[in-house]
C-alpha positions as CSV (number, residue, x, y, z in Angstrom):
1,X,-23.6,1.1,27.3
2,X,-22.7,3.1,24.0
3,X,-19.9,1.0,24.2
4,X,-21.4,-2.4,24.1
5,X,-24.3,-1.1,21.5
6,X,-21.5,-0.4,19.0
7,X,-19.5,-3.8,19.4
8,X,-22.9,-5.5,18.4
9,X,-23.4,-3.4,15.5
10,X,-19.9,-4.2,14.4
11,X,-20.2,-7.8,15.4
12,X,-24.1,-7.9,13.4
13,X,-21.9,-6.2,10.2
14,X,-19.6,-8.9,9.9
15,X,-22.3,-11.6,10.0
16,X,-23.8,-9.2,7.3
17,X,-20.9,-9.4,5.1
18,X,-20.4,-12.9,5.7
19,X,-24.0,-13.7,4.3
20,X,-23.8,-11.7,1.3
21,X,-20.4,-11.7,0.0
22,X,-19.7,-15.2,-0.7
23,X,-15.7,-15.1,0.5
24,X,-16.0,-14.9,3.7
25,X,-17.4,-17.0,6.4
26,X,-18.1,-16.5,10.5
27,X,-18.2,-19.6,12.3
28,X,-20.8,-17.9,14.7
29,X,-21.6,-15.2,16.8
30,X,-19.2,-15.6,19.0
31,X,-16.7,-15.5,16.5
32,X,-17.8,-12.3,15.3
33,X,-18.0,-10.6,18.2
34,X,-14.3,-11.6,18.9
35,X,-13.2,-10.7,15.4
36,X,-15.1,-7.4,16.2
37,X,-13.0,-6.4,19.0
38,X,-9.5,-7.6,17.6
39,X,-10.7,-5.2,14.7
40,X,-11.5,-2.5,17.1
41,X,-8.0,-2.9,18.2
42,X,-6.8,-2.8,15.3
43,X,-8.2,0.2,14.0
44,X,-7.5,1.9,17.1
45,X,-3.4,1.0,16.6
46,X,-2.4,-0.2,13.2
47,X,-4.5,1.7,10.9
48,X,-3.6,5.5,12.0
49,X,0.0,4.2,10.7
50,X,-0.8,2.8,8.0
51,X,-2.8,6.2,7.1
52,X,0.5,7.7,7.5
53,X,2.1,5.7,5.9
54,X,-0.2,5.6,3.2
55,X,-0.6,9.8,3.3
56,X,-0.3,10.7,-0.8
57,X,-2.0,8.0,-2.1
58,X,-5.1,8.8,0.2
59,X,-5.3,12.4,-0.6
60,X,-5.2,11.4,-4.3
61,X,-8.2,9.2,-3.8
62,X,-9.5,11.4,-1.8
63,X,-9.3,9.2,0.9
64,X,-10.6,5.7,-0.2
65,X,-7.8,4.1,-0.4
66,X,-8.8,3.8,3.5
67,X,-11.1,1.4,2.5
68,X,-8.4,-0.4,0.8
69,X,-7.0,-0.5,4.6
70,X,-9.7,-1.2,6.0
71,X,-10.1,-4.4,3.4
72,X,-5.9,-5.8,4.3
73,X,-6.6,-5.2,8.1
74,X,-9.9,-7.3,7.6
75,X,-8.3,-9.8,5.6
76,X,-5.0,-10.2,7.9
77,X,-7.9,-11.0,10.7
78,X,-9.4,-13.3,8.5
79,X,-5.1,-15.7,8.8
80,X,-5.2,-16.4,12.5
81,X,-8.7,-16.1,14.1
82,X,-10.5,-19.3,14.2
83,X,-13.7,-19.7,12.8
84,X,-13.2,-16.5,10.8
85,X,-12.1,-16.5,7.0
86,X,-11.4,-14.3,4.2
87,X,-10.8,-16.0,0.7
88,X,-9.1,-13.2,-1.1
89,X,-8.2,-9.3,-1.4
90,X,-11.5,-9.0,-3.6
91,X,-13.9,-10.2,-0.7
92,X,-12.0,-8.6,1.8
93,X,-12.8,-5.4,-0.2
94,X,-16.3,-6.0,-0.5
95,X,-16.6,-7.2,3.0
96,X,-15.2,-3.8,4.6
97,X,-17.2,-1.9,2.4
98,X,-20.4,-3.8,4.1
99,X,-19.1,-3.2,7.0
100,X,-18.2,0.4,6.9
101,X,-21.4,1.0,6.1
102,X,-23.5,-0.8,8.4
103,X,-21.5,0.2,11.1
104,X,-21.5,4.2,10.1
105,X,-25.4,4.1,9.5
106,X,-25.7,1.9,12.9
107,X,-23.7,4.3,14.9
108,X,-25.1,7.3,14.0
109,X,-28.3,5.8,15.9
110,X,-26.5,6.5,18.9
111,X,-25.0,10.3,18.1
């Protein structure tokens, strides 16, 4: 149940971030619960390498170059889901920044 609660927050932060940063758009809710899953996969397999990859330059930023991650896996969703579309690097940014955040406070209901 936990589960499902979570996917709707992440779904309800990308039609956030798709209202108030003007480079991205969600066709609807459908979409974003689809694009919230392929970005649950995602950070579940990609983004740990990428982290470790991406080691020294995180611990130099003290880690927010993650959100830099965060903002290319976001954006490289944004090329082949339909429906779903990130103009740029910039809104990419902003839009994982929303989305972070909305999703952090919104799970923490559920801790």
């Amino acid at each position: 149940m936990i589960f499902v609660a979570r996917w709707l927050i992440v779904a309800l932060a990308l039609l956030l971030a798709a209202y108030l940063v003007p480079g991205i758009t969600v066709a609807s809710f459908y979409t974003a619960l689809i694009v919230a899953v392929l970005l649950g996969i995602l950070n579940l397999t990609v983004k740990p390498i990428l982290l470790l990859l991406t080691l020294p330059i995180t611990i130099v930023t003290f880690g927010l170059f993650a959100l830099v991650i965060n903002g290319v896996l976001l954006w490289f969703l944004g090329t082949f889901v339909k429906g779903f579309d990130v103009s740029g690097f910039v809104a990419a940014l902003l839009g994982a920044f929303i989305i972070t955040v909305v999703s952090w406070a919104g799970n923490k209901l559920f801790d």
